[in-house]
C-alpha atoms as a printed R data frame, in Angstrom:
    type eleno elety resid chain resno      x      y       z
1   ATOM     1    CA   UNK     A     1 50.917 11.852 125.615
2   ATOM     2    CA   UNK     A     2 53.121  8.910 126.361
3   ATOM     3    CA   UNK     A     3 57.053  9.249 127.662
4   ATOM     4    CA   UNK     A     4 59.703  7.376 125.840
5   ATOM     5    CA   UNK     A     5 59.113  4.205 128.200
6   ATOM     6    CA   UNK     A     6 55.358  4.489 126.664
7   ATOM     7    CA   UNK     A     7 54.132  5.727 130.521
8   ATOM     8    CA   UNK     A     8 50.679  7.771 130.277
9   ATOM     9    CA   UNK     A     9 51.830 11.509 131.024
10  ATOM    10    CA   UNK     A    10 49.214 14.322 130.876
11  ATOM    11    CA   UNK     A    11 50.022 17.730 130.750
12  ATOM    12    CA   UNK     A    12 48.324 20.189 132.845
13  ATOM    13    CA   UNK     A    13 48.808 24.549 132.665
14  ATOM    14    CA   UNK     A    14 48.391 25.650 135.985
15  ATOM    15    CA   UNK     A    15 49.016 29.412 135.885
16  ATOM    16    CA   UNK     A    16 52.391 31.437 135.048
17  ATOM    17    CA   UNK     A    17 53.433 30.984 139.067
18  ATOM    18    CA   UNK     A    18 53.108 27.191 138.954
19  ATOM    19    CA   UNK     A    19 55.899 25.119 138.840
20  ATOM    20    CA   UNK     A    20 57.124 21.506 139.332
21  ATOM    21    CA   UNK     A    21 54.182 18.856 139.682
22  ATOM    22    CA   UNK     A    22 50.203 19.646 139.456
23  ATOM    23    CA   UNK     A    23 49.665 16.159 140.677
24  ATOM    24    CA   UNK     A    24 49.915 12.257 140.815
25  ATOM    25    CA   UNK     A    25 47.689  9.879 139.699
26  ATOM    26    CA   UNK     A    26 48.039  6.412 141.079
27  ATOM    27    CA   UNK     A    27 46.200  3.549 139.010
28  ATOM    28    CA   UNK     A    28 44.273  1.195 141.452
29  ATOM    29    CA   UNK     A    29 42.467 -2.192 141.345
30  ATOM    30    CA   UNK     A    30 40.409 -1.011 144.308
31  ATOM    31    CA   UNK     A    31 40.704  2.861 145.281
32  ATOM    32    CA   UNK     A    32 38.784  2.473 148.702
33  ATOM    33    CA   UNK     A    33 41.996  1.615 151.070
34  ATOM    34    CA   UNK     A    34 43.811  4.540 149.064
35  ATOM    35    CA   UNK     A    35 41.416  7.049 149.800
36  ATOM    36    CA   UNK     A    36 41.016  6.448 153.434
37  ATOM    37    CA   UNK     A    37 44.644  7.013 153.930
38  ATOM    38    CA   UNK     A    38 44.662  9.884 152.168
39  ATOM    39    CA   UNK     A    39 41.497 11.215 154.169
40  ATOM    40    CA   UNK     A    40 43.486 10.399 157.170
41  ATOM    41    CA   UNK     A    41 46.103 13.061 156.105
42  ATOM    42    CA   UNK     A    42 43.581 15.599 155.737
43  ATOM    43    CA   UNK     A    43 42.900 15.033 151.486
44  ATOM    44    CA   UNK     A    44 39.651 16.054 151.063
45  ATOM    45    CA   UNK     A    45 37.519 14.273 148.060
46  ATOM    46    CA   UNK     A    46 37.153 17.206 145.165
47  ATOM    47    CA   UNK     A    47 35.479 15.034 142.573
48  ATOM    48    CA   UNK     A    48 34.686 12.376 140.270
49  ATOM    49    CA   UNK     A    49 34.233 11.725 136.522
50  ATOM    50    CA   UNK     A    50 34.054  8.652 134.551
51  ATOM    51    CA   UNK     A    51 35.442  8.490 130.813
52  ATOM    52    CA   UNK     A    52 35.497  5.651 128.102
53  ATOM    53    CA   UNK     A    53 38.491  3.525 127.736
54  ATOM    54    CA   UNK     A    54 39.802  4.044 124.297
55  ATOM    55    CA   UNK     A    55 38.408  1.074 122.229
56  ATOM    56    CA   UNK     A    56 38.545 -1.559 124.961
57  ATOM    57    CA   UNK     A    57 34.672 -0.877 125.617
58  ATOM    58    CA   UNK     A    58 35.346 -0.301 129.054
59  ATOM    59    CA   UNK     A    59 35.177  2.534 131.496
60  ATOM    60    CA   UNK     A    60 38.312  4.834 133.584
61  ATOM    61    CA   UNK     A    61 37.157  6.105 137.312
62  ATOM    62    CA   UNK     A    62 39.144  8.889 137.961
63  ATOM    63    CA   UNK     A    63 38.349 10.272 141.735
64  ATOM    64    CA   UNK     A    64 40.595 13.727 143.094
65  ATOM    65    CA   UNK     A    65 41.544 14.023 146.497
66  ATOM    66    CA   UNK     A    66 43.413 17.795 146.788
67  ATOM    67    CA   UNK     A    67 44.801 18.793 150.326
68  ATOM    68    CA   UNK     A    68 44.102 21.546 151.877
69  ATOM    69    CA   UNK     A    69 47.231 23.131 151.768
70  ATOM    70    CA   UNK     A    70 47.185 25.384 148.923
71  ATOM    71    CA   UNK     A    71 51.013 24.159 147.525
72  ATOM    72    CA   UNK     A    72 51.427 22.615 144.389
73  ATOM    73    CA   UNK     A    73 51.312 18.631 144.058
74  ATOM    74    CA   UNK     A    74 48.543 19.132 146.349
75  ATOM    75    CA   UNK     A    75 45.901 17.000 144.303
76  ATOM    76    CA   UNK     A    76 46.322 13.055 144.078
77  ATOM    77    CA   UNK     A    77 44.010 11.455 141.140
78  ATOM    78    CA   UNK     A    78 42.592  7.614 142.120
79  ATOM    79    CA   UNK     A    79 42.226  6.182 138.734
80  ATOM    80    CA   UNK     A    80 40.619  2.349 138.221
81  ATOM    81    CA   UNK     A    81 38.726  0.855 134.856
82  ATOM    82    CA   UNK     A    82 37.132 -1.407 134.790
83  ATOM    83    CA   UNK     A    83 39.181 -2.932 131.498
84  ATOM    84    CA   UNK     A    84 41.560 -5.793 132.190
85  ATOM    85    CA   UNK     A    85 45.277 -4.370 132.641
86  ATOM    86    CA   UNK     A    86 48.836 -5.865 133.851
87  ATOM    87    CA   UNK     A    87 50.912 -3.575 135.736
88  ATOM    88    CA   UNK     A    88 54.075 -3.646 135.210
89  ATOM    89    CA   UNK     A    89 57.442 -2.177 136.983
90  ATOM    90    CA   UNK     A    90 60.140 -1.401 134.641
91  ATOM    91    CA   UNK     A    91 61.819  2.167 133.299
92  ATOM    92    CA   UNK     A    92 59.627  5.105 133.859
93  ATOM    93    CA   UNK     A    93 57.190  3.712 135.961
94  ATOM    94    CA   UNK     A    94 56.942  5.323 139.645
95  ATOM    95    CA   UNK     A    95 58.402  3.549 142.828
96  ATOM    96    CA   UNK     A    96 56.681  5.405 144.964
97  ATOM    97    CA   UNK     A    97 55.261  9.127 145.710
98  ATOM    98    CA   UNK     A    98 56.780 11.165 148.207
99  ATOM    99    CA   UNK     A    99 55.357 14.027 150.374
100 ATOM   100    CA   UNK     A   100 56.989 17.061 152.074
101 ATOM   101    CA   UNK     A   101 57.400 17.735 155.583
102 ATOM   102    CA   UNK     A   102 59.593 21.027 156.514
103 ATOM   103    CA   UNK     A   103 61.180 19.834 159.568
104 ATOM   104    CA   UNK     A   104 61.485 16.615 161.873
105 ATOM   105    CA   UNK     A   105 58.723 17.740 163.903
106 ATOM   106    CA   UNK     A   106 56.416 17.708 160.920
107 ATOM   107    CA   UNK     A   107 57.606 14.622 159.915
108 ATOM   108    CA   UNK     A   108 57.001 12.699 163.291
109 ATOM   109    CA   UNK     A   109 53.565 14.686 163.490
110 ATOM   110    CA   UNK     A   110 52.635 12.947 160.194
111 ATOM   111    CA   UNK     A   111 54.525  9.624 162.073
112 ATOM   112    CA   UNK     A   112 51.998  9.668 164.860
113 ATOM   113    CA   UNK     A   113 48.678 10.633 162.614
114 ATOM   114    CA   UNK     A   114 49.409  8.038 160.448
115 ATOM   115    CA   UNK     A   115 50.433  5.437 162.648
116 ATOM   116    CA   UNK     A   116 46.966  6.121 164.932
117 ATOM   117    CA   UNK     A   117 44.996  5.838 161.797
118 ATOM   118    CA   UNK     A   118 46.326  2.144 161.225
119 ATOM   119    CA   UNK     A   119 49.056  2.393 159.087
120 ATOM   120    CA   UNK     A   120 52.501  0.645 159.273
121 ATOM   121    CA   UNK     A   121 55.108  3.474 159.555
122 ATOM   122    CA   UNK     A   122 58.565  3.150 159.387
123 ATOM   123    CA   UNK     A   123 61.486  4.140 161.791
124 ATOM   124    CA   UNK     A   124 62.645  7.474 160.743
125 ATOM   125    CA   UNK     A   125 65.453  6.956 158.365
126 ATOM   126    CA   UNK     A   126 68.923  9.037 157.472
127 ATOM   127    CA   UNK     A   127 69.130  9.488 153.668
128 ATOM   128    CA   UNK     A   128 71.795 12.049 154.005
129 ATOM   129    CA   UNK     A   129 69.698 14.570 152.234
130 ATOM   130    CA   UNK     A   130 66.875 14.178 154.248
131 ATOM   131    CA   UNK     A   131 64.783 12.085 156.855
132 ATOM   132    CA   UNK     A   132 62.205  9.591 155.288
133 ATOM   133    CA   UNK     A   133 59.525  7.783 156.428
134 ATOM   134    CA   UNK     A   134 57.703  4.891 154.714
135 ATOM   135    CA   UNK     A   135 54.394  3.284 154.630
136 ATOM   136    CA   UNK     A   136 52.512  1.174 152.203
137 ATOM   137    CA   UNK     A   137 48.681  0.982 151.867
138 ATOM   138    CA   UNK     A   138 46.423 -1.783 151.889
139 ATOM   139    CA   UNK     A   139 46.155 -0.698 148.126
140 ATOM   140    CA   UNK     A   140 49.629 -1.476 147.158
141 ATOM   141    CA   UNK     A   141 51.126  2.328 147.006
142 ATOM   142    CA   UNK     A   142 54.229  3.168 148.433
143 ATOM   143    CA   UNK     A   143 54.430  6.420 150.291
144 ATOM   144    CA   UNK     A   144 56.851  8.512 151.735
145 ATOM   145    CA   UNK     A   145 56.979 11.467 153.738
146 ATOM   146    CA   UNK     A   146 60.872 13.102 153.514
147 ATOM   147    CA   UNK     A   147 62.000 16.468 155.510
148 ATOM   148    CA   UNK     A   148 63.568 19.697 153.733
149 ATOM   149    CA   UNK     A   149 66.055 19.553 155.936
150 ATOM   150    CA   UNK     A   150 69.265 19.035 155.908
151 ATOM   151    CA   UNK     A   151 69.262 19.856 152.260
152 ATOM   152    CA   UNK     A   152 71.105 18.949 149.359
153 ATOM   153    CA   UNK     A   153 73.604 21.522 149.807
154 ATOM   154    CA   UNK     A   154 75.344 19.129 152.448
155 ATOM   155    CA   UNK     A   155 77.906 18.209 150.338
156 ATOM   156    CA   UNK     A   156 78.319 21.567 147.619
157 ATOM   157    CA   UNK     A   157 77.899 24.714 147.092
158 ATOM   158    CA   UNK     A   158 74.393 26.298 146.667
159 ATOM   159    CA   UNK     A   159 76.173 27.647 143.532
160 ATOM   160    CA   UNK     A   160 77.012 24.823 141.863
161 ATOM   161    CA   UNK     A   161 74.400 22.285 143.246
162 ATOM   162    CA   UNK     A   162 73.603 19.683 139.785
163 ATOM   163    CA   UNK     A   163 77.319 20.110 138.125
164 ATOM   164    CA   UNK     A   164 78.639 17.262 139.732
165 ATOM   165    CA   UNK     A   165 77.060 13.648 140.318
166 ATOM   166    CA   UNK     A   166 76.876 13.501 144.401
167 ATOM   167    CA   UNK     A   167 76.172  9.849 146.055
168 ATOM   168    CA   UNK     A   168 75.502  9.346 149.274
169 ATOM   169    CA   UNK     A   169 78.789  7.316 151.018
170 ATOM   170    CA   UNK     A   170 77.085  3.990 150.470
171 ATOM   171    CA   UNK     A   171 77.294  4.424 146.959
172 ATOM   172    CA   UNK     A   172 80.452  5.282 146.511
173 ATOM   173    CA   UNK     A   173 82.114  2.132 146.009
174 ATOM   174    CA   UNK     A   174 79.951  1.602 142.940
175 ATOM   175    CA   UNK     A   175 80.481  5.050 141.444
176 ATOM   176    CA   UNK     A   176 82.109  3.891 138.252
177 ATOM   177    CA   UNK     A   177 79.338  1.498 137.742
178 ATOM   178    CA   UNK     A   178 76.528  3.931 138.375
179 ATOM   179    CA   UNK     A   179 78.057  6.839 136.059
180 ATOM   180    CA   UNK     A   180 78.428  3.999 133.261
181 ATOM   181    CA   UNK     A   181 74.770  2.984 133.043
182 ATOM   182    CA   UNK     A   182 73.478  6.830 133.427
183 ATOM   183    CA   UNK     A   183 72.333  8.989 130.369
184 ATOM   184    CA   UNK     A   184 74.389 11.965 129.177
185 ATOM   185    CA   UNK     A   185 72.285 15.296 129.979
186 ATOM   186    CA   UNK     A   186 72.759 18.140 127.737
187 ATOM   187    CA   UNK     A   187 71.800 21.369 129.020
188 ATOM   188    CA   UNK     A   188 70.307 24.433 126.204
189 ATOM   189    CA   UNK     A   189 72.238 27.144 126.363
């Protein structure tokens, strides 16, 4: 199906236990530089399968990578075709995908792997809610690694985390501005 900003979304049941994301798929020219990196965090290639582009006579590559940590999100899809395309940014596309270290030592663990294995990793970086690091692949993708700690219940109650719009300090002077230009959520009841 396609999201309101007409962004491919597929839909995947993964058991009554699963929750949040099966996966990412990240749309490549060229998947090779992708895949190494992902190798060098310990992804391990699953499979491949090759599908018909819906009347552009061309052909999708999809190629999984799954880690071998048995969480969920642990599969990334490499998709190319081989059917001329123009990415574009805009609403709903993704800035980047993000990854999940439990603690600072994880984090500068992953630091060090990824750093010996070529790539160019940021400084460890405050964002209130948790430490990030960056690093972009040869293939254009944007990833980040981010801590659990310190948590977003930093600044609230555990309680009542998601009743009121938090911003980190920075952001604060432009508070008015940022509530004006976000959408109204309406919870079920």
């Amino acid at each position: 199906l396609r999201d309101p900003d007409g962004l491919r979304v597929e839909v995947i049941e993964g058991g009554a236990r699963d929750e949040g994301f099966h996966s990412v798929t990240l749309w490549l020219e060229e998947v090779a530089a992708t895949a190494a990196v992902l190798e060098a965090m310990g992804y391990v290639r699953e499979g491949e399968e090759a599908a018909a582009t819906g009347g552009t006579g061309g052909t999708e590559t999809r190629i999984r990578y799954r880690s071998t940590e048995p969480e969920r999100g642990s599969a990334v899809d490499l998709m190319t075709s081989d059917a001329r395309s123009i990415g574009r940014s805009g609403a709903g596309t993704i800035h980047h995908v993000a990854f999940r270290a439990r603690n600072e030592e994880e984090q500068l663990a992953w630091r060090a792997r990824l750093s010996a294995a070529g790539q160019q990793v940021t400084p460890v970086i405050d964002r209130q809610y948790f430490d990030a690091i960056y690093f972009r692949t040869s293939g254009g993708v944007l990833f980040e690694i981010a801590t659990d700690p310190p948590g977003f219940a930093v600044d609230e109650d555990p309680a009542h985390l998601g009743e009121a719009l938090k911003l980190p300090e920075k952001f604060e002077p432009h508070r008015a501005q940022i509530e004006q230009v976000l959408p109204q959520i309406r919870v079920p009841s």
